[in-house]
C-alpha positions in Angstrom: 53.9 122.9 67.5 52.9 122.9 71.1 52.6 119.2 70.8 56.1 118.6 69.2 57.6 120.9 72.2 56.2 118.5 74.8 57.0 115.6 72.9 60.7 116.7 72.6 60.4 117.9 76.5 59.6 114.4 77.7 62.4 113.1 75.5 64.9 115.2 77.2 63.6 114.3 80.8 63.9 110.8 80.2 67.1 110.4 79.3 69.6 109.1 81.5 72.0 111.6 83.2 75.3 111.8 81.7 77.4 108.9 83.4 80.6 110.2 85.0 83.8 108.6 84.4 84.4 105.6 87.3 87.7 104.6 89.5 86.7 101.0 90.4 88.6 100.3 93.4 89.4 97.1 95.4 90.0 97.7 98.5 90.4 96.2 102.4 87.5 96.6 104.5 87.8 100.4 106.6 91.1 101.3 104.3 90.8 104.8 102.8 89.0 108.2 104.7 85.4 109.3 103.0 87.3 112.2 103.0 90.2 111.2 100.8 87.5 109.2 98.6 85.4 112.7 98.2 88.6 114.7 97.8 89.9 112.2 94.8 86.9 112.5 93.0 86.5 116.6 93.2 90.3 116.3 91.6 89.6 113.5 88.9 86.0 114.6 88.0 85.1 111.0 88.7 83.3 108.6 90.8 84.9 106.2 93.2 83.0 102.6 93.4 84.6 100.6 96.1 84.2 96.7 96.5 85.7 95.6 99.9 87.6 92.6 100.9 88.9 90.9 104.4 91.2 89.5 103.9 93.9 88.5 100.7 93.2 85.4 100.3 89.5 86.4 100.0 90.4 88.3 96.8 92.7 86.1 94.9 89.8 83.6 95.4 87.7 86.3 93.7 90.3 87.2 90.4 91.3 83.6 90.4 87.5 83.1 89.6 87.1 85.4 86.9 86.1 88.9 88.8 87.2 91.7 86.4 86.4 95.4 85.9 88.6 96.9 88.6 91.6 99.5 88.4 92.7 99.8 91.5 93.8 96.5 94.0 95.4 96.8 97.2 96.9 93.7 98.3 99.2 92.6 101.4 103.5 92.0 99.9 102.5 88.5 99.8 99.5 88.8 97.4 101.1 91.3 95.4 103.7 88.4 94.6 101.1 85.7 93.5 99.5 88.1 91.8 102.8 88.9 90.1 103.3 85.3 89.6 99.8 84.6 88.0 100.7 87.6 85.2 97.3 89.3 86.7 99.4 92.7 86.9 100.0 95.3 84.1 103.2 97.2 84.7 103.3 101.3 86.0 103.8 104.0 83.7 106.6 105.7 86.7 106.0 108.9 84.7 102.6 109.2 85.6 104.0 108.9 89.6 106.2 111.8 90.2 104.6 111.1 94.3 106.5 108.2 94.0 109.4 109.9 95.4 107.5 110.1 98.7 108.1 106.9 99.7 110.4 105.8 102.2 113.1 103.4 100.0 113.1 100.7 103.0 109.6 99.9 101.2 110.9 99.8 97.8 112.8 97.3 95.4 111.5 93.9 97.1 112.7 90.5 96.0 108.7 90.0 94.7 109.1 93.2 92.9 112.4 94.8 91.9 112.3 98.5 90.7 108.8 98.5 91.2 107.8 97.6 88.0 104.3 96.5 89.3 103.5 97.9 92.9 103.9 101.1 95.4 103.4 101.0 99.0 100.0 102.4 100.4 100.2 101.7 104.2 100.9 99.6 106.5 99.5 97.6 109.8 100.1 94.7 112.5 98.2 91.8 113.3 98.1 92.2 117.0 96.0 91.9 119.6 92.9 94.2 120.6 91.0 94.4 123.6 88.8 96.1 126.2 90.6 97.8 128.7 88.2 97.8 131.4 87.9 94.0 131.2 90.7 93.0 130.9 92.2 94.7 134.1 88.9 93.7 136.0 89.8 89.7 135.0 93.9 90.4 135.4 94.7 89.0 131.9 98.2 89.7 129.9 97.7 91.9 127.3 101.2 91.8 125.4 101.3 88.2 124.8 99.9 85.3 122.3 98.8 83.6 125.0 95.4 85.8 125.9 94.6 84.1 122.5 95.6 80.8 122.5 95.9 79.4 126.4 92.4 77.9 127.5 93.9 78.7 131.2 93.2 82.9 129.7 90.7 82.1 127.6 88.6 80.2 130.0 88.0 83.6 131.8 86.5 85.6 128.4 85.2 82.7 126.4 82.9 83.6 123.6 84.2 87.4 124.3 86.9 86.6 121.7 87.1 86.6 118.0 90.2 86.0 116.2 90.7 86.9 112.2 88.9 84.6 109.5 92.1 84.0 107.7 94.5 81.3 107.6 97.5 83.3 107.1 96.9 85.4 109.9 96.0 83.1 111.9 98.7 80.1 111.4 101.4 83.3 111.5 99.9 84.0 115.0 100.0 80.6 116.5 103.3 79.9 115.0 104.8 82.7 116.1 103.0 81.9 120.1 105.0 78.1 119.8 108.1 80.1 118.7 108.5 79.6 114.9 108.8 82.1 112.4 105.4 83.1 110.7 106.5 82.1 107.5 107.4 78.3 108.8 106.5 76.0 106.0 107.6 72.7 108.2 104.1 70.6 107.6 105.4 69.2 111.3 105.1 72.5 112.5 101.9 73.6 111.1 100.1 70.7 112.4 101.3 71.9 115.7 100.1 75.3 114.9 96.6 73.8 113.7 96.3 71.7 117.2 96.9 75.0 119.0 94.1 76.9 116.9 91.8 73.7 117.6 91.8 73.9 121.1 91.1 77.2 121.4 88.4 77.3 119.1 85.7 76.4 121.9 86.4 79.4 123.5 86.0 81.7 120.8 83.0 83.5 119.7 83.8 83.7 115.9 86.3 84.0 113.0 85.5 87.7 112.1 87.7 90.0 109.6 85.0 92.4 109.3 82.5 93.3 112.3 84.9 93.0 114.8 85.3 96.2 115.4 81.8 96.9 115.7 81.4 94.2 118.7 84.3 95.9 119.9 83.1 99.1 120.1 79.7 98.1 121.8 81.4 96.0 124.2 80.1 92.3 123.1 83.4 91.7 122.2 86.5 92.2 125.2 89.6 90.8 123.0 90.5 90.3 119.1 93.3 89.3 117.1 93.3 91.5 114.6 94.3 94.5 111.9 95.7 97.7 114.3 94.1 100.3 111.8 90.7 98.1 112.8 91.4 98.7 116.5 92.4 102.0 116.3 88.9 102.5 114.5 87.4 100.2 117.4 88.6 102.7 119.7 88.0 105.8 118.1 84.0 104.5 117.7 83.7 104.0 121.2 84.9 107.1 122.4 81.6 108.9 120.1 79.5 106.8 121.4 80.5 108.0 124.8 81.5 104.2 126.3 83.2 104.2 129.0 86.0 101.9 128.2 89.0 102.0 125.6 90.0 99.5 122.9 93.6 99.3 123.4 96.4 98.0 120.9 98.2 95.5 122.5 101.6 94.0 120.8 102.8 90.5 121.5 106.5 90.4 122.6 106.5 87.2 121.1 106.3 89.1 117.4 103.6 89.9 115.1 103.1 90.0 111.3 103.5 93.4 109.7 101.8 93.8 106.4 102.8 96.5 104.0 99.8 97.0 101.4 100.6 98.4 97.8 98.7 99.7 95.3 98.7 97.7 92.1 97.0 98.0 88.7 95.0 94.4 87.1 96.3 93.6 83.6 92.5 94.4 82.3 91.4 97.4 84.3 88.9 99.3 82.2 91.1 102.8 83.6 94.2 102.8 83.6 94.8 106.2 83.2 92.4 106.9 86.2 94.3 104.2 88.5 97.6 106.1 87.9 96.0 109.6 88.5 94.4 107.6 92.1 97.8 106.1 93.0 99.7 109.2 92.4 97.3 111.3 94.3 97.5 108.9 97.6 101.4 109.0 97.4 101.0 112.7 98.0 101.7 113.8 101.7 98.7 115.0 103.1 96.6 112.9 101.3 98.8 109.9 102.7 99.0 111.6 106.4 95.0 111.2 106.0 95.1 107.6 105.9 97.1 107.7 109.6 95.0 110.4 110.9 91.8 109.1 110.0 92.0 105.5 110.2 95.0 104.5 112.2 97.6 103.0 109.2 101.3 102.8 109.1 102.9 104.4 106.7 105.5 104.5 104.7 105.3 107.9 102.9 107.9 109.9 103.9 106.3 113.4 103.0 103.4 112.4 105.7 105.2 112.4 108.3 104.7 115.9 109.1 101.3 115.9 108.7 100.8 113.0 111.2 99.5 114.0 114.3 102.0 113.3 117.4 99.7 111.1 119.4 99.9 108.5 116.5 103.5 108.3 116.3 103.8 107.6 119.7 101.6 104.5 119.1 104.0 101.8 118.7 101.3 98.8 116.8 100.9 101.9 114.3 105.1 103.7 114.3 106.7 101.0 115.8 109.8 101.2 117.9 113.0 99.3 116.7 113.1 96.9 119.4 109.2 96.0 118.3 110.4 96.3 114.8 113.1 93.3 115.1 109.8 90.9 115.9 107.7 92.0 112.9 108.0 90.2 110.2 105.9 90.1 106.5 104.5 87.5 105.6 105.7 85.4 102.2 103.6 83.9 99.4 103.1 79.7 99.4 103.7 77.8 96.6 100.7 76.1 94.8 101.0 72.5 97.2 101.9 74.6 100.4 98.5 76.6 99.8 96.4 73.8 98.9 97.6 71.9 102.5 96.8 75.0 104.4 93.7 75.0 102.8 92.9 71.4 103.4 94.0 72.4 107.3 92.0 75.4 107.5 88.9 73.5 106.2 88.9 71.0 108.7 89.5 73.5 111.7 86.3 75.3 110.5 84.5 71.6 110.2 85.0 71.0 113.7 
């Protein structure tokens, strides 16, 4: 008997601990609070697994290559409508999303996605420019202007102290907004322009970086990004723990910049669907929503977080923007199959070079 006990003893300590359930989320690098994530699962008895991205063309790539197993996507307006387009999306259950009257209706019912059959805003960000404050007042550069970026007569003064965003959408919307076109120019004239412009700048930048840059920000190896605002806002929040004696400022372009409004959307095979609604409804509460601003620097489009936002942040115009800065954002659109396979072709040989 005594033997049978400790045989049925080692059985029980060798099984595997019951698995808890799993969200599988897909999210943009630095885009949801470890609070929020800690708070979600306490609520849904569940585990979070997060797989990270930088950028959207980064994760169509991924889907369009046969990635599967996730619940929970959150792509950019103009993702969200390829995705749309490629049939990759299973449609909400609204009465699962009671939250979903939170959200301001500005952000609702777009021409990708009327009624919102398929996506609901999550936050929202610029593509602007970042930088070092204590540089770039000790080297008398322009800090509200496309040009820092793109002008070898600025750049010659912080060259390799620059990194600009691995992503061609970002990056053509940038230069094309700098030579005075909209971002969402598809003249094949006008993006070779835009091209030429990235090309000779390229020399005097240290990297294409969606990801790290804040960290080289917030050490100071880095003085001036083009990049995500929630990113910079991070950037800056890092260096002030770590005691630096500089700021990384948000600086926006008067020539314009590309707002991106992020949704929340559901992949025609995710194992849980019935989590992903319980996740999506959750962040479209207020507070938890407020979190994302507070904690990471996001726009946002809930209207219940607004009182929950500290005042500091509304005051910062890349992250509440004015409506004289708000006239030159724009979001970007999706390309048709041969418009994305030139830019590709032109983004490949900028990196060859």
């Amino acid at each position: 008997m005594k033997r049978l006990a400790a045989l049925m003893l080692s059985a029980l300590v060798a099984l595997p601990a019951i698995a808890k359930d799993q969200l599988h989320l897909y999210n943009w690098n630095n885009y949801i609070a470890p609070e929020t994530v800690k708070r979600f699962e306490e609520f849904c008895k569940c585990q979070v697994v997060q797989t990270y991205y930088s950028d959207n063309e980064e994760m169509l790539a991924k889907l369009a290559a046969g990635a599967k197993g996730y619940d929970v996507i959150v792509p950019t307006g103009n993702a969200v409508q390829a995705l749309i387009r490629g049939n990759r999306l299973q449609p909400l259950d609204r009465a699962q999303l009671p939250n979903i009257k939170n959200v301001d209706p500005v952000f609702l019912d777009t021409k990708f996605d009327p009624g919102n059959k398929f996506s609901v805003p999550y936050a929202m960000s610029t593509t602007i420019i970042g930088y070092n404050d204590e540089k770039m007042k000790e080297l008398g550069l322009p800090t509200d202007t496309w040009a820092v970026i793109f002008d070898p007569k600025h750049l010659e003064k912080v060259k390799r102290r620059v990194t600009v965003l691995d992503s061609p959408n970002e990056l053509f919307a940038a230069a094309l907004i700098y030579l005075g076109y909209s971002a969402n120019d598809t003249d094949e004239k006008h993006w070779k322009e835009a091209a030429d412009l990235i090309r000779k700048a390229k020399p005097y930048w240290a990297a294409f970086n969606a990801s790290s840059y804040i960290k080289e920000l917030t050490v100071g190896n880095i003085w001036l990004v083009h990049g995500y605002s929630n990113d910079i806002f991070q950037a800056n929040l890092d260096a002030q723990a770590a005691g630096r004696k500089f700021r990384i400022v948000q600086g926006m372009p008067k020539e314009g910049a590309v707002l991106a409004v992020d949704s929340m959307v559901i992949p025609k095979d995710a194992p849980r669907a019935d989590l992903a609604h319980k996740f999506i409804n959750f962040m479209l509460d207020g507070k938890n929503s407020a979190e994302l601003t507070n904690l990471i620097g996001s726009g946002n489009p809930n209207m219940d977080a607004a009182r929950y936002i500290k005042p500091e942040l509304k005051a910062l115009p890349a992250v509440f923007p004015p409506k004289d800065v708000q006239a030159r954002l724009v979001q970007l659109q999706d390309l048709t199959a041969a418009q994305r396979r030139l830019r590709s072709r032109m983004w490949t040989e900028i990196k060859a070079r």
